[in-house]
N, C-alpha and C positions, 0 to 999 in steps of 0.2 A: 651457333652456326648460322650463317649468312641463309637468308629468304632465296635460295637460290635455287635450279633444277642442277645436278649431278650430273645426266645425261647431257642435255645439251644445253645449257648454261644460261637458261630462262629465269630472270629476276625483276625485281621489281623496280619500274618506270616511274617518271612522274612528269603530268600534262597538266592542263587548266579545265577547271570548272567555268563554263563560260554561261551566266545568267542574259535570257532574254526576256525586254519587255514588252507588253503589247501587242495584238492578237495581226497577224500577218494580213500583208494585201490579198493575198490567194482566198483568205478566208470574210473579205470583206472590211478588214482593218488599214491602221493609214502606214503600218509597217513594221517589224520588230527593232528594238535598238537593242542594241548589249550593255548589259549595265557593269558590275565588279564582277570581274574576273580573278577567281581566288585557282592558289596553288592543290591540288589532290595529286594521289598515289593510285597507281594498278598495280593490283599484285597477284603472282602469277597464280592458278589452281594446283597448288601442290598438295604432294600424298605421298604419306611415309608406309613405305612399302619393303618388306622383309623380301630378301633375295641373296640368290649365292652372286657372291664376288672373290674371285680367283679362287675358288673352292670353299669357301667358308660362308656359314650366313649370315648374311648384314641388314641393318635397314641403312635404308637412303630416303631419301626425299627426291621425287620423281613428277612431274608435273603432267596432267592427266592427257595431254596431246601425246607424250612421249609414252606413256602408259596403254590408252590404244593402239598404238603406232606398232607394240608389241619389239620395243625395242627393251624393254626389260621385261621378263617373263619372274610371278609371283613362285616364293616358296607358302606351301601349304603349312 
């Protein structure tokens, strides 16, 4: 099963690790450079959560924004 939310369809991204060198002018240095910039992942906060679905209980995977949100309500 895909890293994905159920509810509203929250999955997993990928952005850059961006490394800086050298201590900044605000702090008294001559400025930061960027050095290698490598590939990383975000992935969503999901939670596998037991719940009725069209009358039966299921789990799903529900990602904890959606989980607050009280858009899926826990079975005990």
């Amino acid at each position: 099963m895909a890293r994905r939310c159920e509810i509203c369809g929250k999955g997993t991204i990928t952005g850059n690790s961006v490394t800086r060198k050298g201590q900044p002018k605000k702090k008294g240095g001559v400025g930061q450079h960027i050095g290698v910039t490598t590939k990383r992942v975000f992935k969503p906060n999901l939670i596998s959560v037991k719940t009725m679905v069209d009358g039966t209980p299921r789990t799903i995977k529900v990602c904890a924004r959606c989980l607050r949100a009280g858009k899926v309500q826990k079975v005990v």
